[in-house]
LODREN-32732 format. One record per residue (C-alpha): x, y, z; residue in three letters. Coordinates in steps of 0.001 Angstrom, whole numbers. Layout:
BEGIN
site c1 = X, c2 = Y, c3 = Z, code = ala
...
END
This chain:
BEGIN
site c1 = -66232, c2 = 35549, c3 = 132523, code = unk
site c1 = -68241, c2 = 34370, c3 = 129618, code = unk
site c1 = -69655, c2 = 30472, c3 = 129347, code = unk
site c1 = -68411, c2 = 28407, c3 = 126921, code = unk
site c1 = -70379, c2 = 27795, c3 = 123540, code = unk
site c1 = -72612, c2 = 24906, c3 = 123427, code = unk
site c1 = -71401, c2 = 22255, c3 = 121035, code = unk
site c1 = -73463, c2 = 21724, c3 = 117722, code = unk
site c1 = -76506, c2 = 19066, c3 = 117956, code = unk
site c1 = -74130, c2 = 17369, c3 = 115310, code = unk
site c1 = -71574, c2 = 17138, c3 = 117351, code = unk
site c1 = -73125, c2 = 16188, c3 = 120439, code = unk
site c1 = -74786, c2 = 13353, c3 = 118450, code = unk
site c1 = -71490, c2 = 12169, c3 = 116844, code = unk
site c1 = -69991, c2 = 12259, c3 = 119958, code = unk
site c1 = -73336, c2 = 9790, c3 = 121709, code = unk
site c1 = -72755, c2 = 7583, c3 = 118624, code = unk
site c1 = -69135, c2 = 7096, c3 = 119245, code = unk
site c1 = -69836, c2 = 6619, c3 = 123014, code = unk
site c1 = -72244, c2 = 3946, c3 = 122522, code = unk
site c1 = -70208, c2 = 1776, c3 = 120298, code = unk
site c1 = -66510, c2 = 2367, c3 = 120237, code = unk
site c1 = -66246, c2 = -525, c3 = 122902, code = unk
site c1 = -66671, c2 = -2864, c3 = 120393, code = unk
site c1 = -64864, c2 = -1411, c3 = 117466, code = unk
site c1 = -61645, c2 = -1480, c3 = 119653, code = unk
site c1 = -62227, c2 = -5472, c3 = 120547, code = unk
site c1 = -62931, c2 = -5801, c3 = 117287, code = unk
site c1 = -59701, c2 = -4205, c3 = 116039, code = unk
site c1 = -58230, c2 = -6137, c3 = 118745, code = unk
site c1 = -59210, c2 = -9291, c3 = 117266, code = unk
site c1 = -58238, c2 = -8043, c3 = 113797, code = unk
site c1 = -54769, c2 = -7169, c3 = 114787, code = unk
site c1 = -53892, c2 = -10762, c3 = 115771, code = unk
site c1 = -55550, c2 = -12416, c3 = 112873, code = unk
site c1 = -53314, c2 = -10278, c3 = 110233, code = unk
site c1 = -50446, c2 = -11583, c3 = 112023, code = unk
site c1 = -51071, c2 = -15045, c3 = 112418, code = unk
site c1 = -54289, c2 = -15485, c3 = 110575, code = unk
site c1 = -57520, c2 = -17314, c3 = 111504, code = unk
site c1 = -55826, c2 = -20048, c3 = 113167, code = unk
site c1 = -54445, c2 = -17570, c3 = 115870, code = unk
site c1 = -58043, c2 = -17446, c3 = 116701, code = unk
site c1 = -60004, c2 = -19711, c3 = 119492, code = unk
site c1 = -63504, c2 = -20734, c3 = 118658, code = unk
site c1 = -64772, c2 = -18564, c3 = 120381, code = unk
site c1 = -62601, c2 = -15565, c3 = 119158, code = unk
site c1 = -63855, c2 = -16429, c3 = 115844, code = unk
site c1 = -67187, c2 = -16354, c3 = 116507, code = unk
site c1 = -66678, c2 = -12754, c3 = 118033, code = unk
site c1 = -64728, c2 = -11422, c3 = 115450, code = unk
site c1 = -68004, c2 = -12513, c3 = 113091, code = unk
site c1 = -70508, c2 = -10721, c3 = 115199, code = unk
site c1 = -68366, c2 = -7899, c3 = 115594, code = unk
site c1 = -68043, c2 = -7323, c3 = 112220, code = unk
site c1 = -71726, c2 = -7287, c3 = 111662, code = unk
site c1 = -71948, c2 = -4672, c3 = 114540, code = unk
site c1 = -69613, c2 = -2578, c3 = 112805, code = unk
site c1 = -71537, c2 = -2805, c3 = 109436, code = unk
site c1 = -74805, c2 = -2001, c3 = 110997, code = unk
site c1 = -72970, c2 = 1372, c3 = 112732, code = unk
site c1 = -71442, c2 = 2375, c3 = 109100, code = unk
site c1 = -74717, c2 = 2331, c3 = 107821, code = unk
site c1 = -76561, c2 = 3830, c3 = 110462, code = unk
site c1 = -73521, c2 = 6421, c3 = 110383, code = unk
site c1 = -74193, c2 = 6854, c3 = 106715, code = unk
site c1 = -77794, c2 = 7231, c3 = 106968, code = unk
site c1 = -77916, c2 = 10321, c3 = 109879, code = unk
site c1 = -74632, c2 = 11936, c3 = 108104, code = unk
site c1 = -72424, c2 = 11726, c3 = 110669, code = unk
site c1 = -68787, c2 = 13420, c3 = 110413, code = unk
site c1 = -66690, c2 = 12551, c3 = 107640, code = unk
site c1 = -63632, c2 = 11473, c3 = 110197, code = unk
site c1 = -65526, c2 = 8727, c3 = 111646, code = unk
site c1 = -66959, c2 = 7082, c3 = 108559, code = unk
site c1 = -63429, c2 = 7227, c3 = 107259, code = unk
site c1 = -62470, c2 = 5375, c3 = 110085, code = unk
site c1 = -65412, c2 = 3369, c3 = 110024, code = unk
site c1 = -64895, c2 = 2370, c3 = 106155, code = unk
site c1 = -61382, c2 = 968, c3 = 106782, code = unk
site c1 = -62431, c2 = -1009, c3 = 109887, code = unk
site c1 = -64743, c2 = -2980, c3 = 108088, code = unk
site c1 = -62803, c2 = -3277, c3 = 105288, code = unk
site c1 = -60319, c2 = -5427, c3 = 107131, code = unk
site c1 = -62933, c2 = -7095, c3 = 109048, code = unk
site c1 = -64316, c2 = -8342, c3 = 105938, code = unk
site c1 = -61441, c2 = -9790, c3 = 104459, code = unk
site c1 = -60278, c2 = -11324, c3 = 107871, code = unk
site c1 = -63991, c2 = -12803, c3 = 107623, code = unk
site c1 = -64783, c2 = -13396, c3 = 103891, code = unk
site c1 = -61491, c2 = -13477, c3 = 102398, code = unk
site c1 = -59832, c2 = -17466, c3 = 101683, code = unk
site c1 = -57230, c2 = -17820, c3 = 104357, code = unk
site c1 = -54538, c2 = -19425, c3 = 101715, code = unk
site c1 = -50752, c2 = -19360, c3 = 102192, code = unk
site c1 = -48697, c2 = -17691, c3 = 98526, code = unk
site c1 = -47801, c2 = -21620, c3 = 97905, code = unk
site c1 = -51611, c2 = -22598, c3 = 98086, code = unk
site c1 = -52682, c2 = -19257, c3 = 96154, code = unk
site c1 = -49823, c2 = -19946, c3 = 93098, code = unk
site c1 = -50862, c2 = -23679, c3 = 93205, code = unk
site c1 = -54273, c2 = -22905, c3 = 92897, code = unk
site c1 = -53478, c2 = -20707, c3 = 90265, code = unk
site c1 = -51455, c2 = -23178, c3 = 88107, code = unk
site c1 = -54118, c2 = -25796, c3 = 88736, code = unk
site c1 = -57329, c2 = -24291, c3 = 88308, code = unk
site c1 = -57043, c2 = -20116, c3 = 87254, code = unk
site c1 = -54545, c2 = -19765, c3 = 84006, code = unk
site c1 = -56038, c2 = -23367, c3 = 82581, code = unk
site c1 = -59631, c2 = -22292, c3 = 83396, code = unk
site c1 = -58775, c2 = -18773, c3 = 81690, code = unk
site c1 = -57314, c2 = -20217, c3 = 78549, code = unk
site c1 = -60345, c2 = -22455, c3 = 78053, code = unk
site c1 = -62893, c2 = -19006, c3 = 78534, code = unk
site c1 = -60513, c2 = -17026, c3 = 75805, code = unk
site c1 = -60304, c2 = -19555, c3 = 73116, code = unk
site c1 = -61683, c2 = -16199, c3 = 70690, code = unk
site c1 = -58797, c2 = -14097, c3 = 71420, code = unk
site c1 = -56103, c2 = -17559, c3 = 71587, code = unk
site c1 = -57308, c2 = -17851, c3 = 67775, code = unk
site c1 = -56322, c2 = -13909, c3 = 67054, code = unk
site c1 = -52454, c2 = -14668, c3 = 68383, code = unk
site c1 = -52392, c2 = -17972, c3 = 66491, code = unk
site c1 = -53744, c2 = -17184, c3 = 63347, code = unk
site c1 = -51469, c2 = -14011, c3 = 63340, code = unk
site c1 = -48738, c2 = -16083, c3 = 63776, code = unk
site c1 = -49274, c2 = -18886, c3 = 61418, code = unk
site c1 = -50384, c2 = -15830, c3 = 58596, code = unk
site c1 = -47180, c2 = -13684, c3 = 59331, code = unk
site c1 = -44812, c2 = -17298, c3 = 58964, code = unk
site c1 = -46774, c2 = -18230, c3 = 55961, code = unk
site c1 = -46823, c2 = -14973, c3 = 53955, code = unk
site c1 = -42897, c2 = -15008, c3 = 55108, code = unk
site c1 = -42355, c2 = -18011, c3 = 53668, code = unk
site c1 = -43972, c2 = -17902, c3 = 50722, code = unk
site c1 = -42276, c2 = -14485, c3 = 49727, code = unk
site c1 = -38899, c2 = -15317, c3 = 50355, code = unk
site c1 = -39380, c2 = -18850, c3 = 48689, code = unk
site c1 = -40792, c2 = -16731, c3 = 45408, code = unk
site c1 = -38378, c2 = -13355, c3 = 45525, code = unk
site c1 = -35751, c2 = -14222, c3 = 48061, code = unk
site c1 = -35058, c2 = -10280, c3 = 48152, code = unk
site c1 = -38085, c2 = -10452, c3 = 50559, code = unk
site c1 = -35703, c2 = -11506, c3 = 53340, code = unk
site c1 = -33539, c2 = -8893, c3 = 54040, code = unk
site c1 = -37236, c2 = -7083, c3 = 54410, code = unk
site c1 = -37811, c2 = -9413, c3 = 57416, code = unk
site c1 = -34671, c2 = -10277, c3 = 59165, code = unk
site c1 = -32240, c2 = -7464, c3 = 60309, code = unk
site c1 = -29095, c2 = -7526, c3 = 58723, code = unk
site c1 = -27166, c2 = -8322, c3 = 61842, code = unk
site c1 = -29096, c2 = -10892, c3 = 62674, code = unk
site c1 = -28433, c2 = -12634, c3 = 59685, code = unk
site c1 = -24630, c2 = -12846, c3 = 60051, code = unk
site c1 = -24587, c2 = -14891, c3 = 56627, code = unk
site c1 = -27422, c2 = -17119, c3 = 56668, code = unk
site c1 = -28988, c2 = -15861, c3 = 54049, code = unk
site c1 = -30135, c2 = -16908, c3 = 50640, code = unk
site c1 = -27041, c2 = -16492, c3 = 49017, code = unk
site c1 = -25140, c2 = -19217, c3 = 51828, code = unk
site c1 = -24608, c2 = -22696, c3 = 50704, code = unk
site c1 = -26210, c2 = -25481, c3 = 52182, code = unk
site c1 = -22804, c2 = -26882, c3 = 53641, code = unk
site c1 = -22170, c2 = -22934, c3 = 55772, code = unk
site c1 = -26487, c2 = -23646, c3 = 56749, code = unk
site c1 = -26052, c2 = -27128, c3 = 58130, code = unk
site c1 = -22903, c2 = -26236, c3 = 59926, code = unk
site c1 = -24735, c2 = -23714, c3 = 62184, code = unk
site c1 = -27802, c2 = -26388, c3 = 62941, code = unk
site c1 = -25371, c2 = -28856, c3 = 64378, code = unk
site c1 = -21975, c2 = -27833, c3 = 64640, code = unk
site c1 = -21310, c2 = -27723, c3 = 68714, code = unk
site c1 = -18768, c2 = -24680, c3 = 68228, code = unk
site c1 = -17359, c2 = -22494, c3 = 66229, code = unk
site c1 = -18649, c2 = -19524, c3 = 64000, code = unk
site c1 = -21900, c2 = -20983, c3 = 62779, code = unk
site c1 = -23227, c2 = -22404, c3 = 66086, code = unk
site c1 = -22409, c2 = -18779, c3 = 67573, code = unk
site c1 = -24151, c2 = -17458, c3 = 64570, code = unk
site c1 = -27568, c2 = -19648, c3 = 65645, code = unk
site c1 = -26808, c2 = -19107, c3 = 69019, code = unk
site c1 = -26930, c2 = -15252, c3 = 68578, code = unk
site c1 = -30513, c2 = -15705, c3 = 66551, code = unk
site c1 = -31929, c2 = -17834, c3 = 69193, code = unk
site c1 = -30830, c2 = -15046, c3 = 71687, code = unk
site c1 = -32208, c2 = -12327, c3 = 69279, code = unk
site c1 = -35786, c2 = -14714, c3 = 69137, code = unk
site c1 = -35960, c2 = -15341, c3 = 72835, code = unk
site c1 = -35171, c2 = -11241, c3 = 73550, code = unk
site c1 = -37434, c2 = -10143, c3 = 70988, code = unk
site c1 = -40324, c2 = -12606, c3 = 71802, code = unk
site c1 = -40374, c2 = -11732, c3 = 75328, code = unk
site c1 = -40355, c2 = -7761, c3 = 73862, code = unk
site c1 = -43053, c2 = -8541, c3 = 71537, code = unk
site c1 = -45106, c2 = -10429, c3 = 74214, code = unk
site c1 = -44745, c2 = -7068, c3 = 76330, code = unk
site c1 = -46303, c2 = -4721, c3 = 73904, code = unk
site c1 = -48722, c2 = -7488, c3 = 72318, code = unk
site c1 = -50234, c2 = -7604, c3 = 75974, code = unk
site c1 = -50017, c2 = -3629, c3 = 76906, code = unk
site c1 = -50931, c2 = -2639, c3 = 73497, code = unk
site c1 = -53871, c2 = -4817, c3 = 72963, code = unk
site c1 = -56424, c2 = -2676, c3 = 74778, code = unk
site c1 = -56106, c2 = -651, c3 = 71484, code = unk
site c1 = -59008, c2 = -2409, c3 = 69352, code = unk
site c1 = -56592, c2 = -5371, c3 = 69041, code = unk
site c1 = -54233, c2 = -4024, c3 = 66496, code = unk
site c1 = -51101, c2 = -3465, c3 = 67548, code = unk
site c1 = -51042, c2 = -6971, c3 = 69473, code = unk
site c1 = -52090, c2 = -8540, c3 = 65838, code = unk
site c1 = -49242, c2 = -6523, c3 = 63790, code = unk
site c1 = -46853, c2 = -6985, c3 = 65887, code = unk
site c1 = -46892, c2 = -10869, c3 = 66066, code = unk
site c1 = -47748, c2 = -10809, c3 = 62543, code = unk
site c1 = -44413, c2 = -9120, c3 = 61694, code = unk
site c1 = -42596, c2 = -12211, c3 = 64522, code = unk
site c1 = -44248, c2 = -14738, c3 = 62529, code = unk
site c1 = -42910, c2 = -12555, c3 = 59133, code = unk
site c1 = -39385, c2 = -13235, c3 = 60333, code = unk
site c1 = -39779, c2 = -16994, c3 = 61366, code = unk
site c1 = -41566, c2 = -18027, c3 = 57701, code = unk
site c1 = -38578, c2 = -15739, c3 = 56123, code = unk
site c1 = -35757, c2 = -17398, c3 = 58443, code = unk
site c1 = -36946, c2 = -20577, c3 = 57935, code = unk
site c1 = -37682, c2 = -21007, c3 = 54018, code = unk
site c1 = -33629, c2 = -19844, c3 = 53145, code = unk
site c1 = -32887, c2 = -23187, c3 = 55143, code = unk
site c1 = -35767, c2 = -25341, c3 = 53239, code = unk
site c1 = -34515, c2 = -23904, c3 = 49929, code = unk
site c1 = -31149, c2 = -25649, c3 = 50498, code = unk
site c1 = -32866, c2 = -28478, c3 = 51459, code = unk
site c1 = -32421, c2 = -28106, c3 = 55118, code = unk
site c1 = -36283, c2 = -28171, c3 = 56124, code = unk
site c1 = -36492, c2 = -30320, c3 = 58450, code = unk
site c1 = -33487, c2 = -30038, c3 = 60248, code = unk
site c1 = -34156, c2 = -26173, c3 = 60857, code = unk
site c1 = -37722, c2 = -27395, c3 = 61941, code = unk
site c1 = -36152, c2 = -29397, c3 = 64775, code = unk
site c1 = -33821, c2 = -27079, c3 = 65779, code = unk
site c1 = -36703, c2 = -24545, c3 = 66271, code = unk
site c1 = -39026, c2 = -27130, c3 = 67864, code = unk
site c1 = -36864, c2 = -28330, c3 = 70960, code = unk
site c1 = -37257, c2 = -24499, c3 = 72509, code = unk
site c1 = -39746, c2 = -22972, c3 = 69640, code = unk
site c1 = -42868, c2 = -24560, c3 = 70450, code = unk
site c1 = -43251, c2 = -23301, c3 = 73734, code = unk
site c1 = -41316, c2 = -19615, c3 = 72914, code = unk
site c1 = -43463, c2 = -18989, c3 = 70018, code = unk
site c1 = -46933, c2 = -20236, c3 = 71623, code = unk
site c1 = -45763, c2 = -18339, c3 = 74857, code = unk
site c1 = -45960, c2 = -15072, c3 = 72073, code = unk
site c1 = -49538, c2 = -16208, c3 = 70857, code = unk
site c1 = -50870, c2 = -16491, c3 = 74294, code = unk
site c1 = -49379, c2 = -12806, c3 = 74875, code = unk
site c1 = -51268, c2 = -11744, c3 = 71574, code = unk
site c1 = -54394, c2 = -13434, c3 = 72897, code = unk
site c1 = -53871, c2 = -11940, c3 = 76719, code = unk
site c1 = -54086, c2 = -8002, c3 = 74585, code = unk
site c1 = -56560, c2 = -9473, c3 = 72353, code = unk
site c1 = -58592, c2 = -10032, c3 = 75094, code = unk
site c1 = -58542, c2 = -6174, c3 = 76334, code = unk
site c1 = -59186, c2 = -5212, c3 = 73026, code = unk
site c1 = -62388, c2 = -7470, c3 = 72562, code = unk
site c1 = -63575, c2 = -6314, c3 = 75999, code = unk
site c1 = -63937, c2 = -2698, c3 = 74215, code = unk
site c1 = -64898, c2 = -3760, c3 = 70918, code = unk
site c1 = -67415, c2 = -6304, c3 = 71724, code = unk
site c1 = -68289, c2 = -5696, c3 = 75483, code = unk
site c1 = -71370, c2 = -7847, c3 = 74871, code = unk
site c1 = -74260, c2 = -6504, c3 = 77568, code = unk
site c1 = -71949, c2 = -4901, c3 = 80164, code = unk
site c1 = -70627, c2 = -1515, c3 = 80085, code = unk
site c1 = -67297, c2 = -1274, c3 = 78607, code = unk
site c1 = -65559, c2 = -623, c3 = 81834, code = unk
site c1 = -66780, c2 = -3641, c3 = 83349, code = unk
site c1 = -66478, c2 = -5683, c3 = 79942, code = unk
site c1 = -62745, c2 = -4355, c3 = 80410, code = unk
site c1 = -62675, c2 = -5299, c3 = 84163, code = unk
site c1 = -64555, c2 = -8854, c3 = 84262, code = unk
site c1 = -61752, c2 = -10408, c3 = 80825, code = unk
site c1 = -58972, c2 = -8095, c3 = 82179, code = unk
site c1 = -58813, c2 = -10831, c3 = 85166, code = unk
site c1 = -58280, c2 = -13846, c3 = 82110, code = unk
site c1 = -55801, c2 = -11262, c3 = 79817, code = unk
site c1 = -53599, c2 = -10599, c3 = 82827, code = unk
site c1 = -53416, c2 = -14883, c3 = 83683, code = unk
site c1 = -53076, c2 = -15207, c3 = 80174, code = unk
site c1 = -49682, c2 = -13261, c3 = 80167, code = unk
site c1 = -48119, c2 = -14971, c3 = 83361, code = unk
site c1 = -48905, c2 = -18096, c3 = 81594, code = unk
site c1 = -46258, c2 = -16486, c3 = 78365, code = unk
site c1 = -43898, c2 = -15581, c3 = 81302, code = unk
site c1 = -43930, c2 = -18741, c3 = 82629, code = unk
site c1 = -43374, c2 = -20446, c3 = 78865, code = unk
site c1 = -40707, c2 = -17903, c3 = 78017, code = unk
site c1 = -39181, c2 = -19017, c3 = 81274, code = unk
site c1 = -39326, c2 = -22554, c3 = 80318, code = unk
site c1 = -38225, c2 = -21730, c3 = 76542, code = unk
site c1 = -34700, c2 = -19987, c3 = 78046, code = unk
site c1 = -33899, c2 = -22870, c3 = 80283, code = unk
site c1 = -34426, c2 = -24940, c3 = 77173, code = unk
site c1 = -32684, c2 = -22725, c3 = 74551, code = unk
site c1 = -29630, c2 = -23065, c3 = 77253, code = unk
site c1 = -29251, c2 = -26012, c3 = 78007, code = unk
site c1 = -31013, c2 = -28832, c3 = 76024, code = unk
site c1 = -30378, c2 = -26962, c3 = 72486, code = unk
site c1 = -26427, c2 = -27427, c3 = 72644, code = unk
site c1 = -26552, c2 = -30819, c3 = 73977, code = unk
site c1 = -29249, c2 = -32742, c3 = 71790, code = unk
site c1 = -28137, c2 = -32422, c3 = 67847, code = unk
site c1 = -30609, c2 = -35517, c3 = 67156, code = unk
site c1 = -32975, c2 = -33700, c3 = 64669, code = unk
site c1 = -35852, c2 = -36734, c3 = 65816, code = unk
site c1 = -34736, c2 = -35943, c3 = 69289, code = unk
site c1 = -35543, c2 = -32425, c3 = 69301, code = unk
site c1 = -38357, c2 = -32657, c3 = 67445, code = unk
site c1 = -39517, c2 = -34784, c3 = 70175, code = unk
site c1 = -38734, c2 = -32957, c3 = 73114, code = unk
site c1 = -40137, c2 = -29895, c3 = 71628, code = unk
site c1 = -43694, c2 = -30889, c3 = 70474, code = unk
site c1 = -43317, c2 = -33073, c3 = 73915, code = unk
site c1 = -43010, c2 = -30536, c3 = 75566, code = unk
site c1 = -46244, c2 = -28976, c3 = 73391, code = unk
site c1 = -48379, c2 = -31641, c3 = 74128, code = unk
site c1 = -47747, c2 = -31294, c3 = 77837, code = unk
site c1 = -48786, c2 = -27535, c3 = 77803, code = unk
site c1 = -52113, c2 = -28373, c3 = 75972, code = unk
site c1 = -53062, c2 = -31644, c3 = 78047, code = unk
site c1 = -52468, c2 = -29037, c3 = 81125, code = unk
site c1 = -54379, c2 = -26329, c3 = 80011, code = unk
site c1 = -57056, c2 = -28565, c3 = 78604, code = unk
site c1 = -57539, c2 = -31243, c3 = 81439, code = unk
site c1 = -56926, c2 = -29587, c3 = 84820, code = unk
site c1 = -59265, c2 = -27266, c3 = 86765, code = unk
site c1 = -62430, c2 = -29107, c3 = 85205, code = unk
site c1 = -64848, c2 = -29589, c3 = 88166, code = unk
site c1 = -66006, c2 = -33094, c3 = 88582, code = unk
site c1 = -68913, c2 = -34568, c3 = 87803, code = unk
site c1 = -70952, c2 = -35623, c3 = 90150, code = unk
site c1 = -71636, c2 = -39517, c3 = 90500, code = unk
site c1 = -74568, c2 = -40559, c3 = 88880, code = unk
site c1 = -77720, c2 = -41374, c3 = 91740, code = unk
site c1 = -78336, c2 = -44827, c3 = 91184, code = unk
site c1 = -81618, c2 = -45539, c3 = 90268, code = unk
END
């Protein structure tokens, strides 16, 4: 009968290793177990306290376990145990309502404020593309069947009188308030399109995001000088403000979110590009909940508020209301105080 083989010195020293310390590895996953079910507070004092020095145990065998090369099986396991131990430890023990209210109170307005660069791309491609629309169509009105699709305009276009233009700003039914209806519809679908692939198309140097709201603005100028030229400018303006404002900043801020990739690559400043990329990725990705949230807002506004206020002053109002809210909230909250003067 022969004897067995002796096991490897590396296994016999895995094996001690293990031994020595897997007593507190299982309390420690013991303790772990209960706090990702009912967090820290289903912790005693004391628990707490063990779960702290546990985890410190555990680090101190990973690197001990890294340092003498021990088997790839137990590191594995060793990783992923202190892994969790560190975020039961380290991590903030906040509930989804206290994570999204920090978020809308400190995060997006503290992200806007650090990307003011990239907020003045999506602007000024906006403002360019509606001026450059407006100022073509208002010189060669041919210019606007360039810009607006021809279903879209349904006859509102340079050719209509002013009468057929004024009925579909304030009419409550009928052919020309389904006619605006239908653009708002094709602004609010297209804007949230365009704020899509202004955002995931940004990390490209910035170009596509700038085009691409460029050619949005390109239809507002164009949409919007046919009803000036009939002398319906300021009526048109209101009936864009009251759900415009937001909608069309919500696209800018989408712009600025992409623009922000794209800077992180062009101008990565003293990081490497992948953590450039990494580091304002954080801001660009706040940056486009903040255009969900507007577009949100926009819709609820666009179907509901639009058909029942025909007060041009009224929804000129509400809309750049509505405007200065969004900038007092991204402007004023999430500033950390300042601390009270020591008297002297």
């Amino acid at each position: 009968m022969t004897a067995a083989a002796p096991l490897p010195p590396d296994a016999i020293r895995s094996a001690r290793f293990r031994a020595e310390r897997e007593p507190g590895w299982r309390r420690l996953e013991q303790l772990l177990h209960r706090t990702e079910r009912g967090g820290a507070r289903a912790l005693s004092y004391d628990q707490a306290l063990e779960l702290a020095s546990l985890y410190r145990q555990a680090m101190n065998s990973l690197s001990v376990a890294r340092a003498i090369s021990m088997d790839k099986a137990l590191l594995t396991y060793l990783e992923a145990l202190c892994a969790r131990a560190y975020l039961a430890v380290y991590a903030p023990q906040e509930s989804l309502r206290g994570l999204f209210s920090q978020l809308l109170r400190q995060g997006i307005p503290q992200a806007v404020r650090r990307c003011l660069p990239a907020l003045a791309i999506g602007f000024l491609a906006m403002l360019l593309g509606a001026v450059l629309g407006w100022v073509l169509v208002r010189q060669d009105p041919s210019w606007f069947y360039s810009f607006v699709p021809a279903g879209l305009a349904d006859g509102r276009t340079p050719e209509a009188s002013a009468d057929y233009l004024r009925t579909t700003l304030f009419d409550g039914a009928g052919q020309g308030q389904d006619g605006m209806t239908a653009f708002a519809s094709f602004l609010f679908s297209n804007n949230t399109q365009v704020a899509i692939l202004t955002f995931a198309l940004g990390i490209f140097l910035c170009a596509p995001s700038f085009v691409l709201t460029f050619y949005n603005g390109l239809v507002l100028g164009g949409f919007t000088s046919v009803f000036a030229g009939k002398g319906l400018g300021y009526e048109v303006a209101g009936w864009l403000s009251i759900h415009g404002v937001t909608e069309i900043a919500a696209i800018c801020l989408a712009c600025a979110g992409g623009a922000q990739l794209g800077l992180a690559l062009l101008l990565p400043g003293r990081q490497p590009r992948r953590a450039a990329l990494r580091d304002r990725g954080r801001d660009a990705v706040k940056l486009m909940l903040l255009a969900g949230l507007m577009l949100v807002v926009a819709a609820l506004i666009e179907g509901f508020l639009r058909q029942l206020v025909t007060s041009t002053p009224l929804r000129l109002a509400i809309g750049w209301g509505l405007g200065l809210g969004w900038l007092a909230w991204l402007t004023l909250c999430g500033r950390d105080p300042r601390p009270a003067a020591v008297p002297a």
